[in-house]
N, C-alpha and C positions, 0 to 999 in steps of 0.2 A: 720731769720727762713727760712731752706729751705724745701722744694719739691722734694721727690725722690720715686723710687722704693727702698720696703724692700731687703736687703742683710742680708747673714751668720753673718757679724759681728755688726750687729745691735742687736742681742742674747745680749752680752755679758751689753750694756747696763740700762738693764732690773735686772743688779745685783747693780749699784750705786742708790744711794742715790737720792730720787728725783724722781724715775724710775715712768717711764708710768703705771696707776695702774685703778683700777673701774672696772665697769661692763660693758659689752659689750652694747654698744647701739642698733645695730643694733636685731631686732627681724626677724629669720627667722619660718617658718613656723614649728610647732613643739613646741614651746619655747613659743609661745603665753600664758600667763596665769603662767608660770614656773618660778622659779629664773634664771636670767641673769647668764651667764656665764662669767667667772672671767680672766683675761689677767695673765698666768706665762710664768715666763720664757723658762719651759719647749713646753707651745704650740707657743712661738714664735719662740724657733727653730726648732722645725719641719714646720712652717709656713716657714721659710725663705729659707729652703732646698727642700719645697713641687716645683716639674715641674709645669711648666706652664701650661699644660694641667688642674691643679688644681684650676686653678685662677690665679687673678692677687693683689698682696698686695701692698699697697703704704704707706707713711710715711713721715711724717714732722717734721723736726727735727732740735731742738732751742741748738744753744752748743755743748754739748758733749749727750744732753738727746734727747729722745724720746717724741715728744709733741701728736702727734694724729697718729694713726693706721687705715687705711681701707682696707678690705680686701671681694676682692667681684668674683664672683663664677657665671657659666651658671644656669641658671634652667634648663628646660628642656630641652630646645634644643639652637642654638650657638646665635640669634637674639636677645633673653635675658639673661639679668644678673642681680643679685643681690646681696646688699651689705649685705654679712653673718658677719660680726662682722668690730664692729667700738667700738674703745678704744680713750677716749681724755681729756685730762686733764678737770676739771673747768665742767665735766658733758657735754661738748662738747658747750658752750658757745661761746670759741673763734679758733672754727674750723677753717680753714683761707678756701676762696672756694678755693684756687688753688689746694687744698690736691683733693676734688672730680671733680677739672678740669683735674688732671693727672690721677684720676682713669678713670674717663669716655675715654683718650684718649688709658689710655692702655685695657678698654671694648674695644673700637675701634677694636684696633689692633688684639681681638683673634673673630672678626666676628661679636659682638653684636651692636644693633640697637637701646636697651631701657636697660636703667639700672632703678632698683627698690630698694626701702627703705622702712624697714618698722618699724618705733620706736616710745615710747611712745606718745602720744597726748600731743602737744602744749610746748613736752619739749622743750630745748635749741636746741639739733638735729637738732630738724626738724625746728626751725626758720632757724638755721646754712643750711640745707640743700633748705628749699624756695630760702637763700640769692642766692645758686649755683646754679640755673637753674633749680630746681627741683621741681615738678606741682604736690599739692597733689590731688592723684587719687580720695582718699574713705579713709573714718575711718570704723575701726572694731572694735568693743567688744567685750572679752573673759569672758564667761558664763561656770562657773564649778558647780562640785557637787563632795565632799568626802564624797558622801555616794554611796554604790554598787549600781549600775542599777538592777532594779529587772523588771520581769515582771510582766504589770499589769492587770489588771480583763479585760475577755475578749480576743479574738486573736487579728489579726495584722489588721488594718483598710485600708491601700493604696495596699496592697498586692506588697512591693517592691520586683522588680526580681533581681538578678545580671548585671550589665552593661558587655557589650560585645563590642568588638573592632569595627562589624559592627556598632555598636551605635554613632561612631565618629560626622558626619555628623549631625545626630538627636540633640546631645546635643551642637553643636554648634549653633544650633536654638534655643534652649533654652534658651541658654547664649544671644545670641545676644537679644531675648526678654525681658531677666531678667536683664541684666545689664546696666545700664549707658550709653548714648553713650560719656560722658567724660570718665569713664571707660573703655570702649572698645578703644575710639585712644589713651590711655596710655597703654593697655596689648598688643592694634593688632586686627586690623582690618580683616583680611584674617585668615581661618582655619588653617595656617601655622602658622601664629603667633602667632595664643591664642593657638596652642600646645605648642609652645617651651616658651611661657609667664604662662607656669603651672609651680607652686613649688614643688622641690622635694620630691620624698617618702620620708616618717615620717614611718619606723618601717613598721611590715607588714600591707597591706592597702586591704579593700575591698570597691567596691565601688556598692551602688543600685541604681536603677532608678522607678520612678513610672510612669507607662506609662495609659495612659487614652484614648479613643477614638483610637487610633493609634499614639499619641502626646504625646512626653517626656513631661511630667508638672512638677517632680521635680527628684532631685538629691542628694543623699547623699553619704559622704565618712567616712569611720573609719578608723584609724589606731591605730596602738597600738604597746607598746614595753611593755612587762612585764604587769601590771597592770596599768599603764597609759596609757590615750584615749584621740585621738582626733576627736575632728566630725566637719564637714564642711560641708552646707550643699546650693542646689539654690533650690528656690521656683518660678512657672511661676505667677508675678504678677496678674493675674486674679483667682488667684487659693490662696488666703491668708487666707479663711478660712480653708484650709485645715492644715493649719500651727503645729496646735495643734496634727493632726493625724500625722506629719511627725515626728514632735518631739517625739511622742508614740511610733511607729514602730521604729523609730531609736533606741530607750534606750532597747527595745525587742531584737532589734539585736546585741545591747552593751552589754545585762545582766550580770553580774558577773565581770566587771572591778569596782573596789576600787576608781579608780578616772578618771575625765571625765573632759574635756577644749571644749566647744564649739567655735567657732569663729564665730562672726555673722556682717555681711557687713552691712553697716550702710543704704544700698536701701534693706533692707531686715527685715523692723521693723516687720511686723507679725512674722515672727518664734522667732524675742528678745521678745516680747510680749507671746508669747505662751513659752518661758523656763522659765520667769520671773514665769508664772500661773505655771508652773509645779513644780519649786522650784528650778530650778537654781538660784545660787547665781551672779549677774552683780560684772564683778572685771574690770581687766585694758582696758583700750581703746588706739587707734593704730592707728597714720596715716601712711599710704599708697603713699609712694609719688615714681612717675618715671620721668627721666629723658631722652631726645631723646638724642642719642650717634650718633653723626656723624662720617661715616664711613671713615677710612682711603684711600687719593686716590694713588692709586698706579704708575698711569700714570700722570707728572705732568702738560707734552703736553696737554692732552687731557682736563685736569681741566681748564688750561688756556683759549683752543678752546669753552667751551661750558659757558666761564663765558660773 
């Protein structure tokens, strides 16, 4: 079995017998709570002809077939990356790690710092992925409801405002309050990093803040494509009775979407406890694993002088 970058002629493939097949392991943000999306032949070749600028795809390949598919993408900005879809035989059992040692060197190569994984809890994956160097961050739970968000008795309790671009600053305090510090040395320590350690828009997004005294205390995001929603939300740990009001004013500000995926961080048990009361349904759970990518050196003098 070898190790390679995805090529044009690896398409054809995905037409014999045996061909690479399942559901995509990798969960990207979006997709949480969703059906997995499916490996054809037609998305492999526009994978294999997509520029670089689009990512980087890698593959392992036993014969003449396709054994495992990684294919992983910036977030927000160039310091992180994540792995947007992973295909592999055996439910990804016997990933080999050299497949995520050549993705991380080709994350390397277009500038990132941390690669991210996000796939079901305790599957094969993500042993597969512990084996490769990979530290899980955080597990999340996906909390839905297919029933409309309606409003309910009574106005809006936090009085959330719109977040504004001056807010940057503010809600990096938040975070830094609210999350983990094994959390934060896996997303990024510095305001730089936890920008570009953000996942991509999901459809169109707004996002609120609840500010108190002069002090962001929580955070919520929606997004939505058609009538699917996603809400994400941080709560400032001393602030966990409010849980129940955040989850209220959220679904006020969702009213009228058919169906709703929460995603709830596992340091974040008041707000699971406040959609559980509210009548959210608890579905799939998700680890969260990253990986540090060391940087390609480009002067080989100087690695040598400073080792």
């Amino acid at each position: 079995m070898s190790v390679r970058s995805l090529h044009p002629l690896d398409a054809p493939r995905q037409l014999l017998p045996g061909r690479l097949a399942g559901e995509n392991l990798a969960v990207v943000r979006g997709q949480a709570g969703r059906p997995p999306e499916r490996l054809t032949p037609a998305r492999l070749v526009r994978r294999s002809a997509a520029p670089r600028s689009a990512g980087r795809a890698v593959v392992s390949v036993d014969g003449a077939l396709l054994d495992a598919l990684v294919e992983a993408r910036p977030r927000s900005g160039p310091r992180s990356w994540e792995v947007a879809r992973l295909f592999a035989k055996d439910n990804g059992e016997r990933l080999p790690g050299a497949l995520f040692d050549l993705c991380a060197s080709r994350v390397a190569e277009g500038g990132g710092e941390r690669l991210f994984l996000r796939t079901p809890l305790d599957a094969e994956a993500d042993q597969a992925a512990q084996r490769a160097q990979f530290a899980r961050a955080h597990v999340e739970e996906a909390y839905r409801t297919d029933k409309p968000l309606r409003f309910g008795a009574g106005g809006a309790t936090l009085l959330l405002r719109p977040a504004l671009p001056s807010d940057e600053q503010a809600l990096f305090r938040l975070y830094n309050a609210t999350v983990p510090a094994s959390v934060r040395s896996a997303a990024g320590l510095t305001v730089e990093q936890w920008c570009d350690s953000q996942e991509r828009a999901w459809g169109e997004e707004r996002t609120y803040l609840w500010e108190d005294g002069g002090q962001i205390r929580g955070w919520v995001r929606l997004a939505h494509r058609g009538e699917d929603l996603i809400i994400d939300a941080l709560l400032h740990p001393d602030e966990t009775a409010a849980a129940p009001a955040l989850a209220g004013d959220a679904a006020r500000l969702a009213w009228g979407h058919a169906r709703a995926v929460w995603t709830v961080e596992g340091y974040q048990p008041a707000l699971a406890l406040a959609l559980k009361r509210a009548g959210w349904e608890s579905g799939a759970a998700y680890s969260v694993l990253a990986r540090p990518v060391a940087k390609r050196v480009d002067e080989p003098a100087l690695a040598l002088a400073r080792a």
